[in-house]
C-alpha positions as CSV (number, residue, x, y, z in Angstrom):
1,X,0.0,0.0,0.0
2,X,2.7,2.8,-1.3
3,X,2.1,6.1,-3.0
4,X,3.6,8.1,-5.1
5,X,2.5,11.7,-6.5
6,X,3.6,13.4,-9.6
7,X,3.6,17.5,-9.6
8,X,4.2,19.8,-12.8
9,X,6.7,23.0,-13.4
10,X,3.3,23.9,-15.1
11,X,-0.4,23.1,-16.8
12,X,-0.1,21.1,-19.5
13,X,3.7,19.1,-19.5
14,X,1.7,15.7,-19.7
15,X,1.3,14.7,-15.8
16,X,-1.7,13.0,-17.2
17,X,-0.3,11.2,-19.6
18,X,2.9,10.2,-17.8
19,X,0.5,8.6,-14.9
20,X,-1.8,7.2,-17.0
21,X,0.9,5.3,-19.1
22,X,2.7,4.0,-15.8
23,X,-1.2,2.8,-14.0
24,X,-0.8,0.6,-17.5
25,X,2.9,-0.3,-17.0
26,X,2.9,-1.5,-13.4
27,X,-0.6,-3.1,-14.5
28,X,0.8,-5.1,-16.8
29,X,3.3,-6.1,-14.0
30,X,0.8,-7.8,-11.9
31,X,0.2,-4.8,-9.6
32,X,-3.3,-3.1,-8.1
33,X,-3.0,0.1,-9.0
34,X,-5.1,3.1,-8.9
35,X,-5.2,6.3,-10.0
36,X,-5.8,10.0,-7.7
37,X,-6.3,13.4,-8.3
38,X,-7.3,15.2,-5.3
39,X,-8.7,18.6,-6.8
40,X,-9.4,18.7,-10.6
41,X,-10.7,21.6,-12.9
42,X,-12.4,20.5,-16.3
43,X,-15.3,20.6,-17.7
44,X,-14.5,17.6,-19.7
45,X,-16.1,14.9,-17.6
46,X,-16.9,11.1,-17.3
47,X,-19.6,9.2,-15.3
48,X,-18.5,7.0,-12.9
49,X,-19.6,3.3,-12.5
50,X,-20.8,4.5,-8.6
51,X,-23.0,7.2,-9.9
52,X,-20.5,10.4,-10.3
53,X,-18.4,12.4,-12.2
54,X,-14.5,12.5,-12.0
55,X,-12.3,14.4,-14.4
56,X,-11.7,12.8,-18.0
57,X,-8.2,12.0,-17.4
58,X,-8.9,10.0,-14.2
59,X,-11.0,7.6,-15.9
60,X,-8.8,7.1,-18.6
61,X,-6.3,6.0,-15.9
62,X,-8.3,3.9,-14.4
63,X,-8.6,2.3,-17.5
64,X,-5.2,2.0,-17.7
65,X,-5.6,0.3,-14.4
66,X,-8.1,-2.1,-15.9
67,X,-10.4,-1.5,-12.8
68,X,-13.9,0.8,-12.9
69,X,-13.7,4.8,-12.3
70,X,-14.7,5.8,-9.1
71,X,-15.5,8.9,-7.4
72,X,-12.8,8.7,-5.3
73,X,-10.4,8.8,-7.6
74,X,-11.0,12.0,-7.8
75,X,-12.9,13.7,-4.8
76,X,-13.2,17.4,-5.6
77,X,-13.7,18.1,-9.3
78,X,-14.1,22.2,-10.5
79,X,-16.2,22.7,-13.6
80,X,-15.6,26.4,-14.9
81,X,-19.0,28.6,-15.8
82,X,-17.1,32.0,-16.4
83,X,-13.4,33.1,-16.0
84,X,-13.8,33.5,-12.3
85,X,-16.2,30.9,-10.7
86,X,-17.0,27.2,-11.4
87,X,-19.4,24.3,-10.1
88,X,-17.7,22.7,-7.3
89,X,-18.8,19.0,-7.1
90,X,-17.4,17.0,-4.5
91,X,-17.2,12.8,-4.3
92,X,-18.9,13.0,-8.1
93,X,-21.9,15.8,-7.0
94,X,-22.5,19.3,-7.3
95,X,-22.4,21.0,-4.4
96,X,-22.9,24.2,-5.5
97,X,-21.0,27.5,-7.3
98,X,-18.2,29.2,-5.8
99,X,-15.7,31.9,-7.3
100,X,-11.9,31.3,-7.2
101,X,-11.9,33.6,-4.4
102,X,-14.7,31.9,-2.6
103,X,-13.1,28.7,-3.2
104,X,-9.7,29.4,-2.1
105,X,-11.9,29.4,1.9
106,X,-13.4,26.1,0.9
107,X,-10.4,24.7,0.7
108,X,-9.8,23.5,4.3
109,X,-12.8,21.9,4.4
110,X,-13.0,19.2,1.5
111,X,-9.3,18.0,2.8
112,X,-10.9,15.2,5.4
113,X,-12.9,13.9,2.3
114,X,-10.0,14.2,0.3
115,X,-7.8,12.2,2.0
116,X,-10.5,9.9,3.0
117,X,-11.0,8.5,-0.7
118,X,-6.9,8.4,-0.8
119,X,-7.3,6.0,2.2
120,X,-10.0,3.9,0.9
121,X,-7.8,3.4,-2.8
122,X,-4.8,2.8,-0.5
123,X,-6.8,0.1,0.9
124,X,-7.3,-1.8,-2.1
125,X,-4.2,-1.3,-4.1
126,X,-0.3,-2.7,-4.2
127,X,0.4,2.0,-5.5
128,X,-1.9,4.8,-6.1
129,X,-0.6,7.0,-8.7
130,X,-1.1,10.3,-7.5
131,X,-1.4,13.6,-10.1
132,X,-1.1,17.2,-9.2
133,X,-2.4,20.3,-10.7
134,X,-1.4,23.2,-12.5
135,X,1.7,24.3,-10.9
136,X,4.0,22.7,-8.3
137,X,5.4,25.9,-7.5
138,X,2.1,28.1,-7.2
139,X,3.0,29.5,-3.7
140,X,1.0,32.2,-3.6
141,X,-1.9,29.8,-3.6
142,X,0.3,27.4,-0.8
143,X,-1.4,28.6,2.2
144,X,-4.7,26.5,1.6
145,X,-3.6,24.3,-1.2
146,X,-5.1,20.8,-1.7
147,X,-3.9,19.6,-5.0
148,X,-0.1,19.9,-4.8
149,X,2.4,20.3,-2.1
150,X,-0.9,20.7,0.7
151,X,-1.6,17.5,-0.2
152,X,1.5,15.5,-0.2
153,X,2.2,17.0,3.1
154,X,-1.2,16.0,4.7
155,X,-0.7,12.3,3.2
156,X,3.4,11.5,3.4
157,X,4.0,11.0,-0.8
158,X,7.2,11.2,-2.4
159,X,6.8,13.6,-5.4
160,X,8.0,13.6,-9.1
161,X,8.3,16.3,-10.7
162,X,7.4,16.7,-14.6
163,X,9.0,19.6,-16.7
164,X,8.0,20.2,-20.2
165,X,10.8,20.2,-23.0
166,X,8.5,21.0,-25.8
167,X,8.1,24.5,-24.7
168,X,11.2,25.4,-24.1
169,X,13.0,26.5,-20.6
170,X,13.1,23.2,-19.0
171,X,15.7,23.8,-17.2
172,X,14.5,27.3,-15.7
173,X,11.0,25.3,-15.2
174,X,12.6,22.9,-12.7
175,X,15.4,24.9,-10.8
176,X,13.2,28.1,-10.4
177,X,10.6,25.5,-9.0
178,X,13.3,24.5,-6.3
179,X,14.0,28.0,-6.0
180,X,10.2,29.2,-4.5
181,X,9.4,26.3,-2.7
182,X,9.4,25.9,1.2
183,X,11.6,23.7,1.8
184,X,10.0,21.5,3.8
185,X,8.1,21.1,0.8
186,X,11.0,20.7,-1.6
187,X,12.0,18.0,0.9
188,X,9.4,15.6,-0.3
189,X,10.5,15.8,-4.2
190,X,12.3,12.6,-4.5
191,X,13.2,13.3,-8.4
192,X,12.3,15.1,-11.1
193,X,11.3,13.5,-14.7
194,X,11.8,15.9,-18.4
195,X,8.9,14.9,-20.7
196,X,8.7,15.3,-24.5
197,X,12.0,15.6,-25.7
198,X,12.5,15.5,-29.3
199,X,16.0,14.2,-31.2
200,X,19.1,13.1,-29.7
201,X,18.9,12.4,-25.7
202,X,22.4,12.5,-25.1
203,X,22.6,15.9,-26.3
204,X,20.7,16.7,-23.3
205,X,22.1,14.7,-20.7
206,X,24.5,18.1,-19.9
207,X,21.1,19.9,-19.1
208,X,19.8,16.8,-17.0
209,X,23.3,17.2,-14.1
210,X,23.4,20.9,-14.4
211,X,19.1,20.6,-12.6
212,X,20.4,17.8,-10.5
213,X,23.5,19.6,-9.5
214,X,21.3,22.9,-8.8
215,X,18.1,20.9,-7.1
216,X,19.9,18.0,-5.1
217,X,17.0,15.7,-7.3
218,X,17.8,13.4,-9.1
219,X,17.0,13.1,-13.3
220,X,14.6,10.1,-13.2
221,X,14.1,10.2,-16.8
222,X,14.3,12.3,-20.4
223,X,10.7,11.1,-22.2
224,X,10.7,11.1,-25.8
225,X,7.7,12.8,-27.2
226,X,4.7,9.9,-27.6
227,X,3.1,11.1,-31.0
228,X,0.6,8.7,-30.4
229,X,-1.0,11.1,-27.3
230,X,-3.5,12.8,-29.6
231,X,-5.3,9.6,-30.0
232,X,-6.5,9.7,-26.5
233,X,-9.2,11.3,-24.6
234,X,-8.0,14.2,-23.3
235,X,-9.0,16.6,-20.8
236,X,-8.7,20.4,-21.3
237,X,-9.6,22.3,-24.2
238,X,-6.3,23.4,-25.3
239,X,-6.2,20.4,-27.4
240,X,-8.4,21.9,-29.2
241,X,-6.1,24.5,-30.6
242,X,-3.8,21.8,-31.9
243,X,-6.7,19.8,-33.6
244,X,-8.2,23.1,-35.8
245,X,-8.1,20.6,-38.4
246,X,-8.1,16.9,-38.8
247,X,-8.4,13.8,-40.6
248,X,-8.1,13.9,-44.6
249,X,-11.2,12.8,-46.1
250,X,-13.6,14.5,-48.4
251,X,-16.7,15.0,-46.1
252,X,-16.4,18.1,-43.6
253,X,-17.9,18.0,-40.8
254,X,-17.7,21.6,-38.8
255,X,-17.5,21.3,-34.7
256,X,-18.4,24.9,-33.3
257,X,-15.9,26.1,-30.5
258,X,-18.0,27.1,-27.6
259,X,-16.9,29.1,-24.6
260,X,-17.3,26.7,-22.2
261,X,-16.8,23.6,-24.9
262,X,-17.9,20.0,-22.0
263,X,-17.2,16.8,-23.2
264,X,-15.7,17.1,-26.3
265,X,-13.8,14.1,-26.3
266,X,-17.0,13.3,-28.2
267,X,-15.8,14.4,-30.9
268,X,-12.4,12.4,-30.4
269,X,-13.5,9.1,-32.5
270,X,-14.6,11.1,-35.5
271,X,-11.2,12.8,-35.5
272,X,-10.0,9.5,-36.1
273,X,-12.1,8.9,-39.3
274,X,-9.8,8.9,-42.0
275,X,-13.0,9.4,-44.5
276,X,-13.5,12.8,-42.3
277,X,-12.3,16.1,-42.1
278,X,-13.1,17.3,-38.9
279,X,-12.9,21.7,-38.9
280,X,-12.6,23.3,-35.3
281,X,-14.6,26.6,-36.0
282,X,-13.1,29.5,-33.5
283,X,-15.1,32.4,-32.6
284,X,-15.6,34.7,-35.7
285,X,-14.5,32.1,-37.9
286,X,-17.6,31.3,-40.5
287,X,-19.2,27.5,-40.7
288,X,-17.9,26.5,-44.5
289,X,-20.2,26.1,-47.2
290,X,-18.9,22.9,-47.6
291,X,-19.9,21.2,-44.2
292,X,-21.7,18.7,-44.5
293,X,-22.1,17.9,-40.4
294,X,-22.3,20.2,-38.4
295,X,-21.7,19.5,-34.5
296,X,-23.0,21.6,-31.5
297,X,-20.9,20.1,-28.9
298,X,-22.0,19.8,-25.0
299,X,-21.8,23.2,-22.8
300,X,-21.2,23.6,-19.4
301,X,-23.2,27.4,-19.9
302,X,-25.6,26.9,-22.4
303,X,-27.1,30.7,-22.1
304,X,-23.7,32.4,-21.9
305,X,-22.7,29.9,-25.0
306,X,-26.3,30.5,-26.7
307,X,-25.8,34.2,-26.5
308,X,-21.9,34.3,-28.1
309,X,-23.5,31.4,-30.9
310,X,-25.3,34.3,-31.9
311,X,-22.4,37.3,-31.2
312,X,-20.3,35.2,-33.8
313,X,-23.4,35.4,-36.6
314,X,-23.0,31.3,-36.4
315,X,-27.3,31.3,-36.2
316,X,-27.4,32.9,-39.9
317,X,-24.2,30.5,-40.7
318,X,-26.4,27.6,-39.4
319,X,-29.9,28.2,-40.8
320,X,-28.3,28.7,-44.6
321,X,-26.5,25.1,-43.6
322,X,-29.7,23.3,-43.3
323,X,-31.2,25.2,-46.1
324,X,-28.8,23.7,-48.2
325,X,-29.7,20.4,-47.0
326,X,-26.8,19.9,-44.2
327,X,-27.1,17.9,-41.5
328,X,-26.8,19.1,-37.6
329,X,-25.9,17.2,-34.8
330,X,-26.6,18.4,-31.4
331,X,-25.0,16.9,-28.2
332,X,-26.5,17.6,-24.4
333,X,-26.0,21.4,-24.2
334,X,-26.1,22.2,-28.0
335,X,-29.3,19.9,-27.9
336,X,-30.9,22.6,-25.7
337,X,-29.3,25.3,-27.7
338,X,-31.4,24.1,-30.6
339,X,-34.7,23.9,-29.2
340,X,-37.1,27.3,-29.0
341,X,-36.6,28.3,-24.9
342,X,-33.8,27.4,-23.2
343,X,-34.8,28.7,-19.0
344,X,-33.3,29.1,-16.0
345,X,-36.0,30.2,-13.5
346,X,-33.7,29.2,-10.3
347,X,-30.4,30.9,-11.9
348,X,-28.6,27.4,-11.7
349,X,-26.2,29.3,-14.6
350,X,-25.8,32.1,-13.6
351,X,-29.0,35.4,-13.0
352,X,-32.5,33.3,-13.4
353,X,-33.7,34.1,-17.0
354,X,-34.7,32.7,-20.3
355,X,-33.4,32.7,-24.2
356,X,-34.9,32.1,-27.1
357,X,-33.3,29.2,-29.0
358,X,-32.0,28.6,-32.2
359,X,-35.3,27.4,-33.1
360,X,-34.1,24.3,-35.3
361,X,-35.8,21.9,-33.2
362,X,-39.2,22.5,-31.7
363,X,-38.7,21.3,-27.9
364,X,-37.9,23.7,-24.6
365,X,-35.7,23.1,-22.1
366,X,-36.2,24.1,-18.6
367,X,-32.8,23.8,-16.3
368,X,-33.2,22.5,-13.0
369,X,-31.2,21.2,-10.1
370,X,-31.1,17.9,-10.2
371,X,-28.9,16.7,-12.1
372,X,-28.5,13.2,-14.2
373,X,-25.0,10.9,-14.2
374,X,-25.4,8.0,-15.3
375,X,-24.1,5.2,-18.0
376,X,-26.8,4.0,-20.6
377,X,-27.2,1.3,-23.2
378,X,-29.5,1.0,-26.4
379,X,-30.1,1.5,-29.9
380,X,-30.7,4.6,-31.8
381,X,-34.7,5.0,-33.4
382,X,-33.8,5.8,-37.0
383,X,-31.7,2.7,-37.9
384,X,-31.4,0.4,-34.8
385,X,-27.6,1.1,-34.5
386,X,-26.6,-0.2,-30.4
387,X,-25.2,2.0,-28.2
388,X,-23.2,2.9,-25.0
389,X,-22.8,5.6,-23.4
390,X,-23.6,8.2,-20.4
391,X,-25.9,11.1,-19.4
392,X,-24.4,14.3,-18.0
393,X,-26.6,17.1,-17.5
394,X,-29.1,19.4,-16.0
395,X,-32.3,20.3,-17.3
396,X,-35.6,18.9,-18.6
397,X,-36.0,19.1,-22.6
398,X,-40.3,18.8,-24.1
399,X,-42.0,19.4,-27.2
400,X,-42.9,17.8,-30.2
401,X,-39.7,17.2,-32.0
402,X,-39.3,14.6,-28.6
403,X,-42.1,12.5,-30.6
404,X,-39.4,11.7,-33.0
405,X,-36.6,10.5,-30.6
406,X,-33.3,9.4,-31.3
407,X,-32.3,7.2,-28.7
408,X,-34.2,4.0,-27.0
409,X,-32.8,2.8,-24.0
410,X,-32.4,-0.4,-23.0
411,X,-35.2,-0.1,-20.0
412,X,-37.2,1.6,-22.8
413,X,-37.4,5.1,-22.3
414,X,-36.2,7.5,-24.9
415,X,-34.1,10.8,-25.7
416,X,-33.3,13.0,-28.0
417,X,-35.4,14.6,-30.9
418,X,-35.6,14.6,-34.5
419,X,-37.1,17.7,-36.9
420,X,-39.6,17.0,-39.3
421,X,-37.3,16.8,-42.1
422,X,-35.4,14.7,-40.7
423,X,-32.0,17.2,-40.9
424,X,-31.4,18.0,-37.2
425,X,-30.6,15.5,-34.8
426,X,-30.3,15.5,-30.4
427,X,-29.2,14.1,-27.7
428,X,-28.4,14.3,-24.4
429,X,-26.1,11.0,-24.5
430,X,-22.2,11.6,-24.3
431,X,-19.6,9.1,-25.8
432,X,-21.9,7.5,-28.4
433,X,-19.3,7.5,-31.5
434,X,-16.8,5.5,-29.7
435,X,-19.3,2.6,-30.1
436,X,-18.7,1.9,-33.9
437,X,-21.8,0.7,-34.8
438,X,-23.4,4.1,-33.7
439,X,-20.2,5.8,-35.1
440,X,-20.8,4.2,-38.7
441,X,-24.7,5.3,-38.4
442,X,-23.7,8.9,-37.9
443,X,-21.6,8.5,-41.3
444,X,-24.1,6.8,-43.1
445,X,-26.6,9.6,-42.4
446,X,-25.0,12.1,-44.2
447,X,-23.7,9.6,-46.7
448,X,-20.0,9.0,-45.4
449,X,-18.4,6.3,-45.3
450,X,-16.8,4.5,-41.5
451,X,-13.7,2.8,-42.0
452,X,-14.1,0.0,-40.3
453,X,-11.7,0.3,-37.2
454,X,-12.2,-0.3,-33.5
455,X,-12.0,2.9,-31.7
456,X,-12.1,1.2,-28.4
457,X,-9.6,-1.5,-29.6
458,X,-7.4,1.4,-30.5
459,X,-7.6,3.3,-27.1
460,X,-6.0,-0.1,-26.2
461,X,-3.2,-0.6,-28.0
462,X,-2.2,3.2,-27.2
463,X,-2.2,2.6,-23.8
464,X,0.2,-0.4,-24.2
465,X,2.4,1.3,-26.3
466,X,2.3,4.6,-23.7
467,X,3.3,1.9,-21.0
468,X,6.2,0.1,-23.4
469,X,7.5,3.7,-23.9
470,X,7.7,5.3,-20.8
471,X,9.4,2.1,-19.5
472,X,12.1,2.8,-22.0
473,X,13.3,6.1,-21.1
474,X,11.7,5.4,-16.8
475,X,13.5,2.6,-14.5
476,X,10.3,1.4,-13.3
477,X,11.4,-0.5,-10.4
478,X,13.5,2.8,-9.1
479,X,9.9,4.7,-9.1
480,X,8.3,1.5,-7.4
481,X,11.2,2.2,-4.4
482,X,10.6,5.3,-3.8
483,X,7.1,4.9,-3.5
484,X,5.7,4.9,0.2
């Protein structure tokens, strides 16, 4: 029952990756292992086998660890509505809003049931793989920090910490880390690991002793870039940026960029589409004539994303789409967003109001408070195509257009809508395209073609080869001793 917890120089150098490709390695080894994250921000989500949510990356590592996701994998979870205040949910349920100030006092509070769910995976595991956030050396956050060094202190792990290569300053990244903590704090890194390097590693190995020589950590590893990372679910919207464009196939299909995008690792299986070409459409871009798809992804602010859909002139974009006989595909929050109402009498978004839709479907959605997580199986209404996947939302969606639905659950009931012409499409079900039946039924619809490959298969084998490859460039067994 040993720990061990692995910090970043910064957002973004791959600390999800790196723990999610060692769950696999000392998986394949034999050992129980499970993944942690005590305090996560995302608003890319999954449902958890216990009735939850957790952070995307978590459940992909506890794929890696071939065991179900739990909430206590990881207990506190922020979901961002605006640039200063998010949806705290804690053990998988939303507790409420808070702002980043307002948070910051909540802080003390959630560690009992933070290191509570660390105890119970401790329990019934050989290692818990423990991930930080943001920034390892964000001391002017220290005082009531959960997610980093506040943590590791509490619970006695050994950190690793990850610097970033790829964007330059490594070396500055992991000193000037040294340099700000307490050291008390410092005390408890145990070594420090240099992901994505690119070309010839010796050429580095001067830079690895002159941060060991200035640290007094030891270089535990230089990790060659794994090209292979785009092909798995990942977590924060700045993928996003890097995937403007994908796939190399003749049919378009157009995903809009949303403020506060959710879920959109829904989209990740069509990026892998080879008979696709998948267009990430930024604010005040245009949708292109040429789309013949085009996606309204999930929102965790479906008013405050309703009213900049209309800012960016993507309604007029939208309505000429379907005039010329393109399809639209709406997931969970764009669903509402296509209806005629979307309301929010108790202000669960934000000021209680109401918005009129985009007026491509004829249902209204009222939001309320309660809130439904949870995993569904089934077939889709127009072609009988199976199904798996998992509700996520808030909010009660009614009107005629829910006559035609889209989905049939396996206990019978139904969701979604369809319009009268048959052109625009709804649901409130997240992760259906990974399932490649369902994924070849989307294709077929607007008359593409699915290649044939398992996406799930696939998820897989990229997990094997993450594990193979950091065990190239990591000495597993030196990580598995100093783990306590």
């Amino acid at each position: 029952m040993t720990a061990l917890m692995f910090q970043g120089t910064g957002s973004d150098v791959g600390k999800s990756l790196v723990v999610a490709g060692l769950c696999r390695a000392f998986a394949n080894r034999g050992l129980r292992v499970r993944p942690f994250k005590p305090q996560n921000m995302s608003n890319n989500a999954a449902v958890t086998s216990d009735g939850g949510e957790i952070g995307r990356a978590q459940a992909l590592q506890a794929r890696a660890c071939r065991v179900a996701a739990s909430v206590h994998m990881n207990p506190v979870l922020l979901k961002p509505q605006s640039d200063v205040g998010s949806q705290v949910v804690v053990l998988g349920q939303a507790i409420g809003n808070a702002t980043a100030r307002e948070f910051q006092t909540m802080k003390p509070g959630l560690l009992p049931a933070i290191l509570d769910s660390f105890r119970r995976l401790k329990q019934e595991a050989d290692i818990v793989l423990v991930e930080g956030a943001g920034s390892a050396a964000e001391v002017n956050l220290r005082s009531n920090d959960i997610a980093n060094m506040g943590f590791a202190r509490a619970a006695e792990v050994p950190v690793i910490l990850v610097g970033d290569i790829d964007r330059g300053g490594v070396i500055a990244q992991i000193v000037g880390t040294k340099a700000v903590l307490d050291p008390a704090d410092a005390a408890l890194i145990a070594g420090f690991l240099v992901n994505k390097f690119r070309g010839d590693p010796a050429l580095f190995q001067p830079g690895m002793d002159l941060i060991a020589a200035h640290t007094g950590w030891p270089g535990l590893g230089l990790i060659r870039y794994f090209r292979e990372a785009r092909r798995l679910p990942a977590e924060d919207a700045v993928v996003l940026d890097n995937r403007r464009t994908a796939g190399g196939g003749t049919a378009v299909v157009a995903v809009l960029r949303l403020g506060h995008i959710a879920n959109f690792d829904d989209l990740d299986p069509l990026l892998a589409e080879p008979s696709l070409r998948v267009v990430v459409i930024e604010p005040g871009q245009a949708l292109p004539g040429d789309a013949e798809l085009v996606i309204l992804p999930g929102s965790k602010a479906t008013l405050a994303d309703l009213e900049e859909f209309r800012r960016n002139g993507w309604d007029i974009d939208l309505r000429a789409h379907v005039r010329r006989g393109g399809r639209v595909l709406g997931l969970c929050g764009g669903y509402q967003m296509l209806g005629q109402v979307v309301a929010d009498p108790e202000g669960i978004e934000g000021a209680p109001g109401s918005m009129q839709g985009l007026g491509l479907l004829d249902v209204r959605t009222v939001l309320t408070s309660d809130k439904t997580l949870t995993e569904v199986t089934g077939t889709s209404v127009p072609d009988g195509a199976p199904f798996r996947g998992y509700e996520m939302h808030v909010g009660r969606t009614e009107g005629p257009d829910r006559g035609r639905p889209l989905l049939r659950f396996a206990d019978g009931r139904t969701d979604g809508a369809i319009s009268a012409d048959g052109r625009v499409r709804a649901t409130y079900v997240h992760g259906l395209f990974a399932d490649d039946a369902q994924r070849a039924a989307l294709l077929a619809w607007f008359g593409a073609r699915a290649a044939g490959f398992s996406y799930e298969a696939d998820i897989e084998q990229v997990l094997d080869r993450l594990a193979d490859h950091l065990a190239r460039d990591i000495d597993l067994d030196r990580l598995l001793s100093l783990a306590r």
